[in-house]
PDB file of N, CA, C and O in Angstrom:
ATOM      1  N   UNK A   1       0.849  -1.186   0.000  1.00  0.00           N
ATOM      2  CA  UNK A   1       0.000   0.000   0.000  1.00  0.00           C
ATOM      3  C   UNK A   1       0.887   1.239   0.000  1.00  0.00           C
ATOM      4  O   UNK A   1       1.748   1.463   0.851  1.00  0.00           O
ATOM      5  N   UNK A   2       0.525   2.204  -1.278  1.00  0.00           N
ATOM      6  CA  UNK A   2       1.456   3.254  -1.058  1.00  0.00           C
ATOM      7  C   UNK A   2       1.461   4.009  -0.151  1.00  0.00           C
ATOM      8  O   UNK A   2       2.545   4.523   0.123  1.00  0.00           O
ATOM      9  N   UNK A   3       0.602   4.266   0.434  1.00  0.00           N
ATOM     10  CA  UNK A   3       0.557   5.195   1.696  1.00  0.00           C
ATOM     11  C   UNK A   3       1.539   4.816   2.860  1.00  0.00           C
ATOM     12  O   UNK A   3       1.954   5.698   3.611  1.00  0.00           O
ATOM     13  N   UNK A   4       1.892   3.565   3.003  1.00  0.00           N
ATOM     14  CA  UNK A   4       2.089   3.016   4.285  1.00  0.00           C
ATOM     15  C   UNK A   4       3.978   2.613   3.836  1.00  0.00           C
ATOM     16  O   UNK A   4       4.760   2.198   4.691  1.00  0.00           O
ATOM     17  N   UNK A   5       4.323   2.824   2.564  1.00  0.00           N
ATOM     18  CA  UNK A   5       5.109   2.635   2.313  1.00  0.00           C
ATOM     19  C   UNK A   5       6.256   3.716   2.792  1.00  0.00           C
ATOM     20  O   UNK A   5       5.891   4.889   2.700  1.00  0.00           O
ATOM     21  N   UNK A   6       7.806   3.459   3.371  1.00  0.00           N
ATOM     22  CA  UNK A   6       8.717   3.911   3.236  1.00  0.00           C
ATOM     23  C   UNK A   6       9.321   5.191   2.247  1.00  0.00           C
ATOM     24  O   UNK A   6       9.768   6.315   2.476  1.00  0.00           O
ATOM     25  N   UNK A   7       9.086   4.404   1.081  1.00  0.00           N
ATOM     26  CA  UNK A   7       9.660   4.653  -0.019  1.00  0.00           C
ATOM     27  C   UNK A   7       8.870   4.632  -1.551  1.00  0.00           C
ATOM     28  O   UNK A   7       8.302   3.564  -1.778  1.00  0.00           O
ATOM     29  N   UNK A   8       8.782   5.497  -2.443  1.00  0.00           N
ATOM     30  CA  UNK A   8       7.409   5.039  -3.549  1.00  0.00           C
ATOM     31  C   UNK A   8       8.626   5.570  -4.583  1.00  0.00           C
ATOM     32  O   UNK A   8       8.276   6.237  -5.556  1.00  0.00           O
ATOM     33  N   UNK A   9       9.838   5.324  -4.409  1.00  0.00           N
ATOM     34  CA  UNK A   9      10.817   5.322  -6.035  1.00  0.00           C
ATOM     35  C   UNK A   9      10.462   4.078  -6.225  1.00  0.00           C
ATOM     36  O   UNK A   9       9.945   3.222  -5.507  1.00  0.00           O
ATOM     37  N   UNK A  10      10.957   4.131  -7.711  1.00  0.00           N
ATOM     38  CA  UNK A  10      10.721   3.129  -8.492  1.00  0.00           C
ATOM     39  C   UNK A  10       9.330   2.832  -8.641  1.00  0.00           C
ATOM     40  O   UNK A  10       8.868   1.691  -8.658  1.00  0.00           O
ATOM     41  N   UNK A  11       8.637   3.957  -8.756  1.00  0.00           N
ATOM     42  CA  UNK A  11       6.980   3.692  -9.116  1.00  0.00           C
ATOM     43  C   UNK A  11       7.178   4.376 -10.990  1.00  0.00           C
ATOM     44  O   UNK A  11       8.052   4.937 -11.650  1.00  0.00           O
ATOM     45  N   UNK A  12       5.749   3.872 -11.192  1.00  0.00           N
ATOM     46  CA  UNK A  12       5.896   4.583 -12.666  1.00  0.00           C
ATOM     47  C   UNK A  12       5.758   6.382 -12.342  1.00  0.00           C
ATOM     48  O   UNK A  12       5.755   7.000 -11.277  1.00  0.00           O
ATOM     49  N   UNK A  13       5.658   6.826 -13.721  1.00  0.00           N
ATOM     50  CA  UNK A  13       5.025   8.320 -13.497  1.00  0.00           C
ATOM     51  C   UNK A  13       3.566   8.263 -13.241  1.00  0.00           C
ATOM     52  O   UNK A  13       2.969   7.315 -13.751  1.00  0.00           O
ATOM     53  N   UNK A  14       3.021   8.953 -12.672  1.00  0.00           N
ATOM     54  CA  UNK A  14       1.802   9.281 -11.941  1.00  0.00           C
ATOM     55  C   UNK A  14       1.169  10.371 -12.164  1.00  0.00           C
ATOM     56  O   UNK A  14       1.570  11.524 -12.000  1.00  0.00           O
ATOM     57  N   UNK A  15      -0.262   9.846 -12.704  1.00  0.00           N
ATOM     58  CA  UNK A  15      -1.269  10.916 -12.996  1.00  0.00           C
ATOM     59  C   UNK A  15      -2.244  11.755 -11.832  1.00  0.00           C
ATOM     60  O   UNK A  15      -3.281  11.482 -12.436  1.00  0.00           O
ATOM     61  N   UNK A  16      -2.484  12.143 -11.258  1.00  0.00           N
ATOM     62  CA  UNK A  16      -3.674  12.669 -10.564  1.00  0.00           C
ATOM     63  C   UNK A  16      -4.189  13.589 -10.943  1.00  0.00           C
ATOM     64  O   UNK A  16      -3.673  14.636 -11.334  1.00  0.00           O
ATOM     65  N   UNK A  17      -5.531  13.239 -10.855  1.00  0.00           N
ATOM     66  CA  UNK A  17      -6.967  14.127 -10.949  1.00  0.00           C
ATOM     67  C   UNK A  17      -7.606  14.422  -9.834  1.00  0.00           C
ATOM     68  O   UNK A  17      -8.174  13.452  -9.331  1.00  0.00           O
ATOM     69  N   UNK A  18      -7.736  15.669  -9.136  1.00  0.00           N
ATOM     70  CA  UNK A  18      -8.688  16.050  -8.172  1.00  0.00           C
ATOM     71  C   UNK A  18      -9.186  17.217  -8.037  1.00  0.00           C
ATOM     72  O   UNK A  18      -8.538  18.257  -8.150  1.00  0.00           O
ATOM     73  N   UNK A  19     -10.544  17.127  -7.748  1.00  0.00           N
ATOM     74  CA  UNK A  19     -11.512  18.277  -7.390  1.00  0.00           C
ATOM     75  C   UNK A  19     -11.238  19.605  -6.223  1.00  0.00           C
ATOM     76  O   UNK A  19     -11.659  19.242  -5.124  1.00  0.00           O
ATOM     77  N   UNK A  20     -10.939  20.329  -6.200  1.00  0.00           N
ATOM     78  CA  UNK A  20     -11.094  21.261  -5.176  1.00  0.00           C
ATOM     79  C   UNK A  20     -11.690  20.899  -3.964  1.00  0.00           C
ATOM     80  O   UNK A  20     -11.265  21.117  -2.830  1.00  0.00           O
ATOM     81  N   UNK A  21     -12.689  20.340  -4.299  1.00  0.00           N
ATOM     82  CA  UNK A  21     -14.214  20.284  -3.164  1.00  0.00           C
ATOM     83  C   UNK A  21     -14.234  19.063  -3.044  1.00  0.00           C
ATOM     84  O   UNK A  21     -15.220  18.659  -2.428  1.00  0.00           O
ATOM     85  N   UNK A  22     -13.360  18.102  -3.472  1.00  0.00           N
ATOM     86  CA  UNK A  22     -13.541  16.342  -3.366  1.00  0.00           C
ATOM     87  C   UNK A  22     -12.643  15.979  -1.866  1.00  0.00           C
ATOM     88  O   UNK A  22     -11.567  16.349  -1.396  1.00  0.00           O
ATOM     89  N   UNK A  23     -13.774  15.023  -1.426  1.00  0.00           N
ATOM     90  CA  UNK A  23     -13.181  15.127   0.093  1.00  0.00           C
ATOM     91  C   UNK A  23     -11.411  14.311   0.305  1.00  0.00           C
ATOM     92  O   UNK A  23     -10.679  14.219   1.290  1.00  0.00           O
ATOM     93  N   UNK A  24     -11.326  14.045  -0.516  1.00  0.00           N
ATOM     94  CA  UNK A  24      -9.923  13.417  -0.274  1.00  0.00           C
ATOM     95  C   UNK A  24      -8.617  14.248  -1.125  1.00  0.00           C
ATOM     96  O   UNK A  24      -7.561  13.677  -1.396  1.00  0.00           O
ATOM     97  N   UNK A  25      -8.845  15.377  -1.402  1.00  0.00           N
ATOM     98  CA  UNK A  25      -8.352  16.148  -2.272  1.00  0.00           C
ATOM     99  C   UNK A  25      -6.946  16.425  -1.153  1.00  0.00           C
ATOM    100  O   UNK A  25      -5.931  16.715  -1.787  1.00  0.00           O
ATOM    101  N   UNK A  26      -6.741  16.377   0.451  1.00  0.00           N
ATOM    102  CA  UNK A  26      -5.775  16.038   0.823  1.00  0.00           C
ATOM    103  C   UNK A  26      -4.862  15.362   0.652  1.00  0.00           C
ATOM    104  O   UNK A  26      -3.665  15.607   0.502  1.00  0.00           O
ATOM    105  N   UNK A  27      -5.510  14.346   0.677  1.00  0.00           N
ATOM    106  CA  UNK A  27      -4.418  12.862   0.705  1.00  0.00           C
ATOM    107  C   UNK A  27      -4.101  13.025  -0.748  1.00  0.00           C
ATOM    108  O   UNK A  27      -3.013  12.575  -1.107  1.00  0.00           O
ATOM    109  N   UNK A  28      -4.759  13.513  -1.520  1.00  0.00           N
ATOM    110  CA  UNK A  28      -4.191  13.032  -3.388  1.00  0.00           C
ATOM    111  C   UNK A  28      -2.993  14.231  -3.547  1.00  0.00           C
ATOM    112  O   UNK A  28      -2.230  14.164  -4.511  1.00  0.00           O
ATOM    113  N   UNK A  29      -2.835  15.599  -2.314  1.00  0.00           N
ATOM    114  CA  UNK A  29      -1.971  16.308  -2.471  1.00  0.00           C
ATOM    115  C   UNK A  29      -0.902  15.440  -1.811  1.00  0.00           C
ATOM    116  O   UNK A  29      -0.152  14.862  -2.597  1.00  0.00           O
ATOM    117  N   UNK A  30      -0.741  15.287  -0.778  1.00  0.00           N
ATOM    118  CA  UNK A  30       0.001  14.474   0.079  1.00  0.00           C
ATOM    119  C   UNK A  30       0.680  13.542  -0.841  1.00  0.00           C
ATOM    120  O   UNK A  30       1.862  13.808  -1.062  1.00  0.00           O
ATOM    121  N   UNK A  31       0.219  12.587  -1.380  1.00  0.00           N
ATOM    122  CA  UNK A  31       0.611  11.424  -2.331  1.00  0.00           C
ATOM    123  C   UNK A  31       1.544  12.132  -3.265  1.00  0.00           C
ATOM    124  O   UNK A  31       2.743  11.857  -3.234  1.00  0.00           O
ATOM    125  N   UNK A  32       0.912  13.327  -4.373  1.00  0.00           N
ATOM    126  CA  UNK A  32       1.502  13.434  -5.259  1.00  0.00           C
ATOM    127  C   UNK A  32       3.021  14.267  -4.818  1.00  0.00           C
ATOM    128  O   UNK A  32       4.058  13.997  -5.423  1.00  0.00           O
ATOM    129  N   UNK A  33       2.982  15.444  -3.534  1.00  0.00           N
ATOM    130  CA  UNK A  33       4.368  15.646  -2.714  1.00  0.00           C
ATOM    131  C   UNK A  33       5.354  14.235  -2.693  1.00  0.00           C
ATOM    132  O   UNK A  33       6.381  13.955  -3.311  1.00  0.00           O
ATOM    133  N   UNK A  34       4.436  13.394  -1.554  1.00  0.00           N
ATOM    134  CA  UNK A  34       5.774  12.208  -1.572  1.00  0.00           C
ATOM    135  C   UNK A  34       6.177  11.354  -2.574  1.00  0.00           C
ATOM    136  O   UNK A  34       7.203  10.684  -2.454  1.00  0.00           O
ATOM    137  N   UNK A  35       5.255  11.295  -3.853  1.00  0.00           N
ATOM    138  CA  UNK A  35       5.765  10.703  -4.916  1.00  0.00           C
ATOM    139  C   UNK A  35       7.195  12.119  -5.426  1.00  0.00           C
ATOM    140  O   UNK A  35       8.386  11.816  -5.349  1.00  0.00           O
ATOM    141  N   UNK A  36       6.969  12.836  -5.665  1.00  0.00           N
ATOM    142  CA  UNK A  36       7.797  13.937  -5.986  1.00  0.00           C
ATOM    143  C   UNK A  36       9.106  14.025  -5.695  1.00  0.00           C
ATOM    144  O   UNK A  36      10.126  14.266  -6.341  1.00  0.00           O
ATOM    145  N   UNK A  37       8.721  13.653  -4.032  1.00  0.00           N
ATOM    146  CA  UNK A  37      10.107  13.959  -3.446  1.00  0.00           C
ATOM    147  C   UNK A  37      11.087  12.869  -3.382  1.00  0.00           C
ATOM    148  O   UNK A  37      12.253  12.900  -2.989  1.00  0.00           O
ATOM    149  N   UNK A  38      10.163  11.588  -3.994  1.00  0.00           N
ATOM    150  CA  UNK A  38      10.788  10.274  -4.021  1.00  0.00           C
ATOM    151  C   UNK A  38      11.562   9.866  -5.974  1.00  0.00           C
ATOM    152  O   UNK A  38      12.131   9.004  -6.643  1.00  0.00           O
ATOM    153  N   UNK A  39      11.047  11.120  -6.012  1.00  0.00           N
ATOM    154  CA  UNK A  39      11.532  11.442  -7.369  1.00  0.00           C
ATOM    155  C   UNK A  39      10.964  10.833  -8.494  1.00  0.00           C
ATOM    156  O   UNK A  39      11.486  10.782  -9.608  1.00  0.00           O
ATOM    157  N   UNK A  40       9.664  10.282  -8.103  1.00  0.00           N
ATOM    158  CA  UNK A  40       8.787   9.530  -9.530  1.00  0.00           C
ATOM    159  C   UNK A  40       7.876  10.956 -10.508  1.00  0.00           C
ATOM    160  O   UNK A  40       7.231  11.972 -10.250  1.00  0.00           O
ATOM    161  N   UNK A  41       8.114  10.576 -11.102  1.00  0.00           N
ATOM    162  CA  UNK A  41       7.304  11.811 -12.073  1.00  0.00           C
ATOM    163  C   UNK A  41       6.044  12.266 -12.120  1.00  0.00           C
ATOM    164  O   UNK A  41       5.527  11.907 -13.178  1.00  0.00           O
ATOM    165  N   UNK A  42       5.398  12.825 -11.524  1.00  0.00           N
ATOM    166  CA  UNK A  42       4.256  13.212 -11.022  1.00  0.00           C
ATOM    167  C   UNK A  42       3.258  14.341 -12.105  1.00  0.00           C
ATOM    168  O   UNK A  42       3.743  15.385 -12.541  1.00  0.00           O
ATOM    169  N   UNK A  43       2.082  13.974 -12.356  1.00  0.00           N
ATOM    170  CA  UNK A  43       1.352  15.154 -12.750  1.00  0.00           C
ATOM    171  C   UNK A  43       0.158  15.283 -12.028  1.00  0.00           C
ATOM    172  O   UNK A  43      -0.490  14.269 -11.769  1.00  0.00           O
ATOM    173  N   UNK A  44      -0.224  16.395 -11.664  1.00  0.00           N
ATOM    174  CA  UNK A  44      -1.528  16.141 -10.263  1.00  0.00           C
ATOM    175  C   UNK A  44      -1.900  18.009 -11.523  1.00  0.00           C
ATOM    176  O   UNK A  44      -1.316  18.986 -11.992  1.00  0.00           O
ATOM    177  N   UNK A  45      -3.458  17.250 -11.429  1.00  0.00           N
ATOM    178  CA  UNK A  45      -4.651  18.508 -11.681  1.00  0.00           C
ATOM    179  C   UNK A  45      -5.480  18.495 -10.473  1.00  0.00           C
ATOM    180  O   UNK A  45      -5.978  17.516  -9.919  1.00  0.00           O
ATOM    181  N   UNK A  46      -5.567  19.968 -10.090  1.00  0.00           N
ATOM    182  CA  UNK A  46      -6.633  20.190  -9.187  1.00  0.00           C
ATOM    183  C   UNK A  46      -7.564  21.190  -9.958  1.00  0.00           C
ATOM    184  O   UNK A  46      -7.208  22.354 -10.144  1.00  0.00           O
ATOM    185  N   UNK A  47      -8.608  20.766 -10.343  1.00  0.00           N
ATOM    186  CA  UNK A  47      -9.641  21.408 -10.796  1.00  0.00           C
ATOM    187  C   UNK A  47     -10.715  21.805  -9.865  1.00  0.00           C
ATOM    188  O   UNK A  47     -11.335  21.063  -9.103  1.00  0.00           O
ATOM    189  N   UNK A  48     -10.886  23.408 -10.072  1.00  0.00           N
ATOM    190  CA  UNK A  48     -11.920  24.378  -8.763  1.00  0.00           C
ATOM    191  C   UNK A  48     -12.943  23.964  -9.432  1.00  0.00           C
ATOM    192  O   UNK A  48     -13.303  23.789 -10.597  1.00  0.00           O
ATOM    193  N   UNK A  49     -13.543  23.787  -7.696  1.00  0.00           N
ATOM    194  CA  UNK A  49     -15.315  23.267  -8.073  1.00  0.00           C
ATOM    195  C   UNK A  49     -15.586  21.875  -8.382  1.00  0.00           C
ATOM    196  O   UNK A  49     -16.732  21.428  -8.334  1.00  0.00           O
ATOM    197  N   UNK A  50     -14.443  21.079  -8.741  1.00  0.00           N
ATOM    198  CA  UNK A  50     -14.723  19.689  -9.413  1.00  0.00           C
ATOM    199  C   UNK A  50     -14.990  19.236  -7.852  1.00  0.00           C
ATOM    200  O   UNK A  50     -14.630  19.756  -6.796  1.00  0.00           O
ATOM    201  N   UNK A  51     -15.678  18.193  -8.099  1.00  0.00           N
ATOM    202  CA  UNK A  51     -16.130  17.308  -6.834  1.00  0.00           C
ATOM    203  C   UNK A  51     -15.893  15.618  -7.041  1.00  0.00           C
ATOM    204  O   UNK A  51     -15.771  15.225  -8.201  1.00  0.00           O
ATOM    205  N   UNK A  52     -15.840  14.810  -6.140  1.00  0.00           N
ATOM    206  CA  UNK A  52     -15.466  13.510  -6.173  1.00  0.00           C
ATOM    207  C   UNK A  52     -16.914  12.601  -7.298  1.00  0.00           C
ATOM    208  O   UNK A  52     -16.725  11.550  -7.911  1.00  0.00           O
ATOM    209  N   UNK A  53     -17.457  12.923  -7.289  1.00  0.00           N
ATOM    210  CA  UNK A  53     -18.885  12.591  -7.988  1.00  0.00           C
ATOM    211  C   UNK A  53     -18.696  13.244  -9.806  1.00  0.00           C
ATOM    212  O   UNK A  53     -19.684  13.258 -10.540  1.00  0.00           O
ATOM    213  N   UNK A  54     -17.826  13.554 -10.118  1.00  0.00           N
ATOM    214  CA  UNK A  54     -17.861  14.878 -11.382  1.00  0.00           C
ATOM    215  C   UNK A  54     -18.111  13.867 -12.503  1.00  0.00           C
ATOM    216  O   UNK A  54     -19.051  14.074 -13.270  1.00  0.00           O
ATOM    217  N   UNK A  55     -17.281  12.713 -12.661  1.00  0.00           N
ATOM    218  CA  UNK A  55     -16.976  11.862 -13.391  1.00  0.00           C
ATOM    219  C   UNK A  55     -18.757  11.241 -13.722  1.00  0.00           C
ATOM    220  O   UNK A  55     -19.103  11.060 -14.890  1.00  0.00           O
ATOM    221  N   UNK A  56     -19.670  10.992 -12.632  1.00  0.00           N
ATOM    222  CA  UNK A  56     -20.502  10.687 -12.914  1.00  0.00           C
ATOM    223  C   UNK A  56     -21.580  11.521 -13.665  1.00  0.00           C
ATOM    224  O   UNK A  56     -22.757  11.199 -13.505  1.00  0.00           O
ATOM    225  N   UNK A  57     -21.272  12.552 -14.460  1.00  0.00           N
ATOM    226  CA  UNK A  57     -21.777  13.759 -14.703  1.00  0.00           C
ATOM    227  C   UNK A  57     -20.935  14.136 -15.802  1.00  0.00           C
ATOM    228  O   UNK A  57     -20.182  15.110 -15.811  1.00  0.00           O
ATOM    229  N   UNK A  58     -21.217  12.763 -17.335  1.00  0.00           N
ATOM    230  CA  UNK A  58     -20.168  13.467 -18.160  1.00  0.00           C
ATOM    231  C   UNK A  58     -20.357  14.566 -18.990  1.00  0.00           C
ATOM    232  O   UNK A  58     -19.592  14.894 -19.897  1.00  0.00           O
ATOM    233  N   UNK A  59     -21.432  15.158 -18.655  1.00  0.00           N
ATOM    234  CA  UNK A  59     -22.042  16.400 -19.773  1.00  0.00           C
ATOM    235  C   UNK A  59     -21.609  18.019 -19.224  1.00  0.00           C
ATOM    236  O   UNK A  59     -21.635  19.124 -19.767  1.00  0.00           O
ATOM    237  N   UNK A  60     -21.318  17.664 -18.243  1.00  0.00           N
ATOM    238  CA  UNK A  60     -20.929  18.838 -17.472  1.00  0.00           C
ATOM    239  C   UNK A  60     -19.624  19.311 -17.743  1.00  0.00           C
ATOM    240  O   UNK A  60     -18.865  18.532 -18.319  1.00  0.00           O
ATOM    241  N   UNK A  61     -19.192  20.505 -17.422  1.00  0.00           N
ATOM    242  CA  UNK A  61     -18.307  20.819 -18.342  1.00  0.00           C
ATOM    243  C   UNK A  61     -16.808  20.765 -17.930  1.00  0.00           C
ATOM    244  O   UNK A  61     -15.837  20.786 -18.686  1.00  0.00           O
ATOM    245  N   UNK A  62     -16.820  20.691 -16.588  1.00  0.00           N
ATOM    246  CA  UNK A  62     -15.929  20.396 -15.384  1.00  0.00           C
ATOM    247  C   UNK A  62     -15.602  18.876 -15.799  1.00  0.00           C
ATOM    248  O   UNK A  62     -14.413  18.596 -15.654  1.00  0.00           O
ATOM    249  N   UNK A  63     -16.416  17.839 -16.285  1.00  0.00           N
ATOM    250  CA  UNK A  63     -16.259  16.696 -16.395  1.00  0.00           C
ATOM    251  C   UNK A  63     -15.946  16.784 -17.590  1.00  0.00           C
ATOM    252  O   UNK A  63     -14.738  16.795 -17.350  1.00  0.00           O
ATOM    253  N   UNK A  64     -15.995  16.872 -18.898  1.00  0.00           N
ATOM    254  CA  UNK A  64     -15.501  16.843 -20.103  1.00  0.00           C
ATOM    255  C   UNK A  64     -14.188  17.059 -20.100  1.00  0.00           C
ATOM    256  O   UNK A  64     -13.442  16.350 -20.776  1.00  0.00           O
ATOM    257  N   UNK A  65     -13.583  18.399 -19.085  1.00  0.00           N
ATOM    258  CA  UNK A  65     -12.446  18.546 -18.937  1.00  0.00           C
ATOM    259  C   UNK A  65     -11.387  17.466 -18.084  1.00  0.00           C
ATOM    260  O   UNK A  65     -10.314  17.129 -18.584  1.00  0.00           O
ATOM    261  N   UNK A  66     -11.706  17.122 -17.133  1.00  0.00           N
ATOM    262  CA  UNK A  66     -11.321  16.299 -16.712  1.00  0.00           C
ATOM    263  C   UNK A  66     -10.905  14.410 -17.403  1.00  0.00           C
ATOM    264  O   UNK A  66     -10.131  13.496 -17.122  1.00  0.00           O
ATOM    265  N   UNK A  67     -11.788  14.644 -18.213  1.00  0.00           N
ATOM    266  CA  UNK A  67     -11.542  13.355 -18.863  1.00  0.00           C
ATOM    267  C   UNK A  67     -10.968  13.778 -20.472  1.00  0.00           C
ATOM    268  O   UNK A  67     -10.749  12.890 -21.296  1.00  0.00           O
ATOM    269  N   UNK A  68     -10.784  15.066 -20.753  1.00  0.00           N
ATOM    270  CA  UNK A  68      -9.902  14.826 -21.928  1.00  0.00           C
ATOM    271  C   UNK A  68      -8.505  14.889 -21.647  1.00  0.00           C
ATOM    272  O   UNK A  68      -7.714  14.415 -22.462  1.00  0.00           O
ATOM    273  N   UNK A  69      -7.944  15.635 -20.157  1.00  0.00           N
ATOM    274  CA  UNK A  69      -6.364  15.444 -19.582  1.00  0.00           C
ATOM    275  C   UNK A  69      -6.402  14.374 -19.110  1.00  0.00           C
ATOM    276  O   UNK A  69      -5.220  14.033 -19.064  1.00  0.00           O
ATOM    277  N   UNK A  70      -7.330  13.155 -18.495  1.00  0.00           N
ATOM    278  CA  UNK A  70      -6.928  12.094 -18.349  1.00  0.00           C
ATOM    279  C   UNK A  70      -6.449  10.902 -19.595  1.00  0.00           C
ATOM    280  O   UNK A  70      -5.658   9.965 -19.701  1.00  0.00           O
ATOM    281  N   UNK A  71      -7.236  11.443 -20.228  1.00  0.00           N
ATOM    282  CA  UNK A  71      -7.017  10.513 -21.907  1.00  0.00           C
ATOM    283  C   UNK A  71      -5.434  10.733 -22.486  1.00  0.00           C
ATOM    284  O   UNK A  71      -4.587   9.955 -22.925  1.00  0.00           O
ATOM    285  N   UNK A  72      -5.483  12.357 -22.233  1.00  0.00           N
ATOM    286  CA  UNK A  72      -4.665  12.624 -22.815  1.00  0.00           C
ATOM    287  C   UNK A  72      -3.056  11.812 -22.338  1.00  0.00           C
ATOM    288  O   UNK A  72      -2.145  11.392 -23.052  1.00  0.00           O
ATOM    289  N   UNK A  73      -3.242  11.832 -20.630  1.00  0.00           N
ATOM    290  CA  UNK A  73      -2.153  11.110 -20.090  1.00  0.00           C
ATOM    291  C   UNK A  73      -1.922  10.082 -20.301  1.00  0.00           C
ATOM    292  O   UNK A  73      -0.765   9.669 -20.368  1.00  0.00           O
ATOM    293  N   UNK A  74      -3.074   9.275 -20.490  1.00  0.00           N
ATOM    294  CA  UNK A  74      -3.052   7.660 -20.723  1.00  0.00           C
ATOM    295  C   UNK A  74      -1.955   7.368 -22.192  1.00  0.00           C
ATOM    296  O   UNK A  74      -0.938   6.728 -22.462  1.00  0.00           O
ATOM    297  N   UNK A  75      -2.967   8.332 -22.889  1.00  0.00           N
ATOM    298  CA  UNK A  75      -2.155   8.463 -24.283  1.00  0.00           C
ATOM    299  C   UNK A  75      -0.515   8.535 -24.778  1.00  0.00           C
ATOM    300  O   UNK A  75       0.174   7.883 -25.563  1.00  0.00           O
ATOM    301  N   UNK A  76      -0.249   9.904 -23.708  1.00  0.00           N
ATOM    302  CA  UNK A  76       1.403   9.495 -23.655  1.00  0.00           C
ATOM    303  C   UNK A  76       1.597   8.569 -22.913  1.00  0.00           C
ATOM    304  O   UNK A  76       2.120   7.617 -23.492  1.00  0.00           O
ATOM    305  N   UNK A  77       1.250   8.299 -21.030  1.00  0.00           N
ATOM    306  CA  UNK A  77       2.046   7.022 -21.095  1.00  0.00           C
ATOM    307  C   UNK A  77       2.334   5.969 -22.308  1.00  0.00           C
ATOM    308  O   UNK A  77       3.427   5.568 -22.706  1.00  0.00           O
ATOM    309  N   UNK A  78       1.014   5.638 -22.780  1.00  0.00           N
ATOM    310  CA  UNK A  78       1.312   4.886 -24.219  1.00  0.00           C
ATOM    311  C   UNK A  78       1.918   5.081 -25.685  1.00  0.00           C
ATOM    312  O   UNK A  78       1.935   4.275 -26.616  1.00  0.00           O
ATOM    313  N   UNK A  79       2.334   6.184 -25.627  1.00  0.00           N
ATOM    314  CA  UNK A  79       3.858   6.843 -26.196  1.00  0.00           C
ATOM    315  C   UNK A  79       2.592   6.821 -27.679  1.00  0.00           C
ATOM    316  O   UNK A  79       2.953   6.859 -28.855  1.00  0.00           O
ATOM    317  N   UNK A  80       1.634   6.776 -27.378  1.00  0.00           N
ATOM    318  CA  UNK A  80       0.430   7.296 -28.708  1.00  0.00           C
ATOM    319  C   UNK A  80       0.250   8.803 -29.155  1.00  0.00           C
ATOM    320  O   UNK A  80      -0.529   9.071 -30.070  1.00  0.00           O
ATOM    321  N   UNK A  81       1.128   9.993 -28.367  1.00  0.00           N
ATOM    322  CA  UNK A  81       1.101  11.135 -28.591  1.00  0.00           C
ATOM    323  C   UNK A  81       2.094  11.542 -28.974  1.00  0.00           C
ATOM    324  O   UNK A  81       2.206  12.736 -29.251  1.00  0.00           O
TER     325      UNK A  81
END
C-alpha cells in the first residue's frame, strides 16, 4: 500500500486528478508531494469546483475537462502522442 510505504521510487510516473471540493483532495496532495520527493514523475490537476462525484456527470463541463487530460495522459504514457 502506497501510503504506508517507506519509499514510492521506483513507481511509474503518476497521474492525478482532483476536485477542489472532493473530500480526499488532501491525501491526493500528500501522495503526489511524496511521490515527488521520491523522485517519480508526477502530474496532479486540481480542478476548482470539481467534486469527487464529477466523473458521474459526463455532460458537465468540469467533467468533459477532466476526462480529456486524463485521456490525454493515458495516451502518452502509451507513447500514442
Amino acid at each position: 500500500m502506497p501510503a504506508r510505504a517507506k519509499s514510492l521510487a521506483g513507481l511509474p510516473p503518476t497521474y492525478i486528478s482532483i476536485g477542489s471540493i472532493d473530500l480526499f483532495i488532501d491525501e491526493a496532495i500528500l501522495f503526489a508531494k511524496q511521490l515527488a520527493f521520491d523522485g517519480v514523475l508526477v502530474e496532479l490537476h486540481v480542478y476548482p469546483g470539481y467534486h469527487h462525484l464529477a466523473p458521474a456527470f459526463p455532460n458537465a463541463h468540469y467533467s468533459q475537462e477532466g476526462a480529456k487530460s486524463s485521456e490525454y495522459a493515458l495516451l502518452k504514457a502509451l507513447e500514442l502522442v
